[in-house]
C-alpha positions in Angstrom: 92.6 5.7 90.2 94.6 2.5 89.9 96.3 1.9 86.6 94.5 -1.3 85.6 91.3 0.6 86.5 91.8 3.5 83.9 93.1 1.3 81.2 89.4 -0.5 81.1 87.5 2.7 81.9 89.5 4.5 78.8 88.4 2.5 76.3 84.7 2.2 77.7 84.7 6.2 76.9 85.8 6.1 74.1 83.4 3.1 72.6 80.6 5.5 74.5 81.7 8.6 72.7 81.8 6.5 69.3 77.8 6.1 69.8 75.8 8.7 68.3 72.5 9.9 67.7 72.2 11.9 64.0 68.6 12.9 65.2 70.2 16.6 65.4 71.2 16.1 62.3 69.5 17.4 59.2 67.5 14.4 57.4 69.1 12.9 54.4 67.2 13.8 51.2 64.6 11.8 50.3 62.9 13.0 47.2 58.9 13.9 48.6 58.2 11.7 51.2 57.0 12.6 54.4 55.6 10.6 56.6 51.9 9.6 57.0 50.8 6.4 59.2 53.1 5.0 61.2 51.7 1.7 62.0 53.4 -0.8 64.3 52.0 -4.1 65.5 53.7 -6.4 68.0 50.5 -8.7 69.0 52.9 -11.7 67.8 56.4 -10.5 68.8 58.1 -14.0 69.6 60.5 -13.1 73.0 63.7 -15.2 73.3 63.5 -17.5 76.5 66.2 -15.7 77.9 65.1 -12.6 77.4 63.3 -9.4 80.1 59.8 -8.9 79.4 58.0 -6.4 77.3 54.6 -6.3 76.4 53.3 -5.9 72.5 52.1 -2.1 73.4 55.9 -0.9 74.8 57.2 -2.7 71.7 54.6 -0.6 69.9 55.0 2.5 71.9 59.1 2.4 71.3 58.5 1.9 67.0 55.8 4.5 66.7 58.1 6.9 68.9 61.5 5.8 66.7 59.6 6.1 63.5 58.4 9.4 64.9 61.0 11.1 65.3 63.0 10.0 62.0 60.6 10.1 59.4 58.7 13.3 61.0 61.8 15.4 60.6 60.9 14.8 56.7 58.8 17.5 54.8 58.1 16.1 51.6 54.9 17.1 49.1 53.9 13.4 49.3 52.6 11.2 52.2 54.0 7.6 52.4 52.7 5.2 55.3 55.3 2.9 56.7 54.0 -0.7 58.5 56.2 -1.6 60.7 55.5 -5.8 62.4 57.9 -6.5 65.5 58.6 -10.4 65.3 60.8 -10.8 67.8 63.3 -10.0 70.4 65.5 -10.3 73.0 66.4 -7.9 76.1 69.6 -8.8 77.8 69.2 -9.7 81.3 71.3 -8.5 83.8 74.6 -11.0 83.5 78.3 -11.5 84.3 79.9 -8.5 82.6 82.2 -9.2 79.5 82.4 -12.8 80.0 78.4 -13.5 79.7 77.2 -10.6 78.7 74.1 -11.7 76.9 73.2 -9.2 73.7 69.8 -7.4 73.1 68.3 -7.4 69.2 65.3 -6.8 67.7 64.0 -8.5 64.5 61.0 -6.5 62.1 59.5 -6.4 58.6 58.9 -3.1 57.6 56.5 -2.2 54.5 56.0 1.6 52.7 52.8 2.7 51.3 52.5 5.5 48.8 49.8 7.1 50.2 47.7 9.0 47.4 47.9 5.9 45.2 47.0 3.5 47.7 49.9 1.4 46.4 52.1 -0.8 48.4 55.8 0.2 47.3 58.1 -2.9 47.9 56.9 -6.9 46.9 57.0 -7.7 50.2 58.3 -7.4 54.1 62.0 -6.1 54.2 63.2 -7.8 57.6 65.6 -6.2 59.2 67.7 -7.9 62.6 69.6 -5.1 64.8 72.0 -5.3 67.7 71.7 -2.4 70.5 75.0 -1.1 69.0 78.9 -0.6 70.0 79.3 1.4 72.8 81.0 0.9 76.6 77.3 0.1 78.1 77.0 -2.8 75.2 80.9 -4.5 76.2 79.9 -5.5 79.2 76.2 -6.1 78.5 73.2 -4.1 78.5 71.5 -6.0 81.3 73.5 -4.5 83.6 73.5 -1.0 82.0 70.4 -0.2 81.1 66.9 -0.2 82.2 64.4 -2.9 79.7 62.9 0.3 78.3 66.6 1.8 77.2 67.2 -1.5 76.0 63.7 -1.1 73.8 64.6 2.3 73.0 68.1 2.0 71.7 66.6 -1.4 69.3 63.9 0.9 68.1 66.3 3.8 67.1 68.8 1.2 65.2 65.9 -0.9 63.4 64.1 2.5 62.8 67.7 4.1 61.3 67.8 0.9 59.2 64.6 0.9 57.5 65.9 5.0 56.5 68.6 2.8 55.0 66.5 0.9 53.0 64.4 3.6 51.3 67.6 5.6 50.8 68.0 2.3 48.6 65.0 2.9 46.5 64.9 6.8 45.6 63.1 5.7 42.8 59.5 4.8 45.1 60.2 9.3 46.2 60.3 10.9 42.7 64.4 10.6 42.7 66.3 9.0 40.0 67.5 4.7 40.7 70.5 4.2 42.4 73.3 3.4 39.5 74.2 0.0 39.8 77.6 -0.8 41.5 79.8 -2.3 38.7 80.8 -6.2 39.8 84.3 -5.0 39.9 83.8 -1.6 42.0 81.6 -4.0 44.6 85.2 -6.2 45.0 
């Protein structure tokens, strides 16, 4: 293999070994919850003009899966329902690697329910915009890399991972103590 050849491929590898998937992983705690509905709507999913197409049931399909198999690995004593709208998105075409390598992302509003007291837990929607991730397939554009529905898959598992993020913020809403404030100075 030519020299110039391995010195882009080497660093590809390594950006692909750097993406992971903690599915394997055990869940972090999250005081009682365990998932009940999982509803996802993407009748109004706005698509990017530049975007691949992808109709309001794959987006729906590729939620409820990510959803799925995060929150199912849960086994709480309570049952939360989680709302999940898809607003918009864009699937990178196929493009001129590296140089116009258009970018896939995803944009929701996610919502939790507590279940047994038919209460909705946050004011409102928590939007959340994710990027397909860093990885070799992502450098020189997903377009060319990966089908639309890997595209769909790998923005559902990042938005998905994100709204975990965002009830790890509020233990409070799953029978755990608040989060301690960071102290201005600490947060510096």
């Amino acid at each position: 293999m030519p020299l110039r050849l391995s010195a882009v491929l080497l660093p590809l590898a390594l950006l692909a070994a750097c993406a992971r998937n903690d599915l394997a992983e055990p869940p972090v705690p999250l005081g009682d919850f365990a998932l009940g509905l999982n509803i996802v709507v993407a009748d109004k999913a706005e698509k990017v003009p530049i975007s691949r197409n992808a109709t309001p049931d794959e987006w729906e399909a590729a939620v409820k899966k990510a959803v799925d198999d995060r929150f199912g690995r849960y086994e709480g004593t309570r049952l939360y329902n989680i709302g999940i709208s898809v607003d918009g998105y864009a699937l990178a075409p196929p493009g001129i690697p590296v140089v116009a390598a258009p970018k896939s992302v995803l944009v929701i509003t996610a919502n939790i329910w507590d279940d047994a007291a038919q209460k909705k837990l946050n004011p409102e929607g928590k939007q959340f915009t994710v990027f397909e991730g860093l990885s070799g397939e992502t450098v020189i554009g997903t377009g060319i890399t990966r089908t639309r529905m890997q595209q769909m898959d790998a923005l559902s598992f990042n938005a998905v991972k994100r709204v975990e993020g965002w009830l790890l913020e509020n233990p409070e809403w799953f029978g755990l103590p608040p989060k301690e404030p960071v102290p201005a100075e600490a947060a510096n």
